[in-house]
C-alpha positions in Angstrom: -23.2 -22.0 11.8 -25.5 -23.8 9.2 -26.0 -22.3 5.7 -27.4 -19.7 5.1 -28.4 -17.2 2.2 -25.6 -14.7 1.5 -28.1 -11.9 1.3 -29.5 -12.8 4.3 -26.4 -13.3 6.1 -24.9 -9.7 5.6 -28.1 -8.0 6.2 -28.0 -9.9 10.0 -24.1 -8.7 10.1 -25.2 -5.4 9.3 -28.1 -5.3 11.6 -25.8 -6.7 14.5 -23.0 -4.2 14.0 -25.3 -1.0 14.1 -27.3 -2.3 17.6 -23.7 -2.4 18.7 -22.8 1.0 17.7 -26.5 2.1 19.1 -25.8 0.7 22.0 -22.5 1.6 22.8 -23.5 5.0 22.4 -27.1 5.3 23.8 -25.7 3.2 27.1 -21.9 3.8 27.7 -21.1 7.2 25.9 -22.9 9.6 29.0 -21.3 7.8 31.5 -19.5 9.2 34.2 -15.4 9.3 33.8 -14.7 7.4 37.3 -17.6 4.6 35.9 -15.8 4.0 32.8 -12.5 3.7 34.6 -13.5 1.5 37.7 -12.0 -2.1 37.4 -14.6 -4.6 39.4 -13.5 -5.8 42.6 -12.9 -9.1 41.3 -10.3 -7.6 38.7 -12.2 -8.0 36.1 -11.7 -4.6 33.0 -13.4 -2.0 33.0 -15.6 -0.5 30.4 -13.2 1.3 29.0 -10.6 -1.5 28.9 -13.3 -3.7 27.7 -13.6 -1.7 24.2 -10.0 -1.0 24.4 -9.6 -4.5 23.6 -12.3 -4.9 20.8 -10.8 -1.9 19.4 -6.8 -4.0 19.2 -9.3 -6.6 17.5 -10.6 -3.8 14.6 -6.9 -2.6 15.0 -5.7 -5.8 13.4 -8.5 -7.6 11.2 -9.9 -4.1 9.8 -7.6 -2.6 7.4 -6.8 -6.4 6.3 -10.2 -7.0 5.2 -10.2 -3.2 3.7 -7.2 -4.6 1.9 -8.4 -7.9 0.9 -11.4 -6.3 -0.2 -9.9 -4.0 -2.5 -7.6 -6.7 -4.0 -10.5 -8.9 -5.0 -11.0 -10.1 -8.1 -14.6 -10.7 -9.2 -16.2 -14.0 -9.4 -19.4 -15.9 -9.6 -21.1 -15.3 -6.8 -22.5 -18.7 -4.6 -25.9 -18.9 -3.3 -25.5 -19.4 0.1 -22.5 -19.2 2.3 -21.1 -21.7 4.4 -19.1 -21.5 7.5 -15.8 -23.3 7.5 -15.1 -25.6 11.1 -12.1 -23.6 11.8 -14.5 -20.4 12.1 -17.6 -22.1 13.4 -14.9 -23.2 16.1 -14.0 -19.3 16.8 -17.1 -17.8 17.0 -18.6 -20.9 19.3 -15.9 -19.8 21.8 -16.9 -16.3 21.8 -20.7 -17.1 22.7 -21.4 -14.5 25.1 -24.1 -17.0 26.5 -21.2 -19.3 27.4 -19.8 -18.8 30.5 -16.2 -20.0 29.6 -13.4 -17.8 29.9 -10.0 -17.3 27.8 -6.9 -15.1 28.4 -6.6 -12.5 26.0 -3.3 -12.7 23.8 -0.4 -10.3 24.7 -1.3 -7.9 22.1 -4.8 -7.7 22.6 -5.0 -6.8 26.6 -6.3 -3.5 26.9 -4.1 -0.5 28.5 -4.4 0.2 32.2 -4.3 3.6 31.7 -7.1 4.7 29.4 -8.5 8.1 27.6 -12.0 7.8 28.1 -13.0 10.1 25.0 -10.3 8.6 23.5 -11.5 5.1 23.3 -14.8 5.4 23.1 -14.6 7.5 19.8 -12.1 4.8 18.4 -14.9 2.3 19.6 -17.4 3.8 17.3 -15.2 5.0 14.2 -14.3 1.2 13.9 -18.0 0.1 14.5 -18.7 2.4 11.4 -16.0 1.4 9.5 -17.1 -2.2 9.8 -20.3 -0.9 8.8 -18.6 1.0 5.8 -16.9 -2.7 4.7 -20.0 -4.7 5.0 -21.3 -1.9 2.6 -18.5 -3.0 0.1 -18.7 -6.8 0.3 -19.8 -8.0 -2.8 -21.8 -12.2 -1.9 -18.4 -14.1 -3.2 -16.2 -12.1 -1.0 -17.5 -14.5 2.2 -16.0 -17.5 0.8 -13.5 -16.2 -1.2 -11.3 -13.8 0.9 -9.2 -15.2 3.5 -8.2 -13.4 6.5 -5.4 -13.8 8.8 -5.7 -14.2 12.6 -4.4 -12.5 15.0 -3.4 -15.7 16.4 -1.1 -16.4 13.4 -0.5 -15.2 9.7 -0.9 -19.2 9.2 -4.0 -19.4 10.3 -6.8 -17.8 8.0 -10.4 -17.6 7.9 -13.0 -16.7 5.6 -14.2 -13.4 5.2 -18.0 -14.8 6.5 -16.3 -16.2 9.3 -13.6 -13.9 10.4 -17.2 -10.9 10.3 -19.0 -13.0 12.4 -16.8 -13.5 14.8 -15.8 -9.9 15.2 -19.9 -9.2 16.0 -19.9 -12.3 18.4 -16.8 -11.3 20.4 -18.0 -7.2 20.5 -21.3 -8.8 21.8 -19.5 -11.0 24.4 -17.3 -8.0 26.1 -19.8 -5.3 25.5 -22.1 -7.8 27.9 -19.5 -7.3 29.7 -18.9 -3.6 30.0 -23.2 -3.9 31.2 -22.9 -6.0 34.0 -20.1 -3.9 35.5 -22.4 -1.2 35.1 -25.1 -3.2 36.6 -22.4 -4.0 39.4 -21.0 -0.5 39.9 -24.8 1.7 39.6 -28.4 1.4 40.5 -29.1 3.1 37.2 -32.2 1.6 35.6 -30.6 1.4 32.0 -32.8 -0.3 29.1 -31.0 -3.0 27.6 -31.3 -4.2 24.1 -32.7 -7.7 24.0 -29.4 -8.9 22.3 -27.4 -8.2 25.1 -29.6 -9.3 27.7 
């Protein structure tokens, strides 16, 4: 990620987290019970199961930034921010244009018995509480707060990073969650370009 202007960089965070949330609930939300369910015949999740597991991910990193956020102390605030190699690293992985695949920790597979309503309403209450957050961020915050991975307490991030990464890796299984339904329908559904 090169550097960019902090202004710039949380209105594109903010833009990307409300075409998810539109999305989600223009394309997914009306969708049959059975459609949600169905795992592909290659055993790949379901749509459900795919936002069950971005939701484990809002589970963990959420109320830690809510924390980290309220904890802050303020401080000058930098120009630009400036991702660290450790997150650039993260969010390259989670490219939805790259075709490379990763096991999902323990903790973060999704259930194989899901609620449909259920999920889908967690889905977009963390999607707007992410939007809430961004709301909240004051420009120093980016660099300043470090956030701990789910990965390890040892590992942290920057606050820049770590909200870039969760948009990159929503974008990456909510492509997914479209081409099952591209797979499992003949509906002609309208896609926005991001996901494409």
């Amino acid at each position: 990620m090169e550097t960019l202007d902090n202004s710039s960089f949380l209105e594109s965070l903010k833009s990307s987290a409300k075409s998810q949330l539109v999305l989600v609930n223009s394309t997914l939300i009306h969708l049959p019970e059975k459609t949600l369910k169905s795992q592909r015949a290659d055993g790949g999740w379901s749509i459900l199961q795919c936002l069950d597991h971005l939701n484990t991910y809002s589970n963990h990193y959420l109320p830690q930034i809510e924390t980290a956020l309220a904890k802050a102390k303020p401080n000058p605030e930098p120009k630009q921010f400036k991702s660290g190699w450790l997150g650039k690293y993260f969010i390259g992985m989670m490219d939805p244009e790259k075709q490379s695949k990763y096991k999902a920790a323990k903790k973060h597979l999704p259930a194989k018995l899901l609620n449909a309503e259920q999920t889908l309403a967690s889905f977009t209450a963390n999607q707007k509480k992410f939007i809430e957050l961004l709301d909240k961020i004051s420009l120093s915050n980016l660099t300043d707060i470090r956030i701990k991975t789910s990965i390890s307490k040892l590992i942290t991030l920057k606050l820049g990073d770590t909200l870039k990464f969760l948009l990159v890796h929503n974008d990456r299984h909510i492509c997914q969650a479209i081409k099952n339904i591209r797979i499992m329908t003949d509906e002609n559904l309208t896609i926005h370009k991001e996901f494409v």
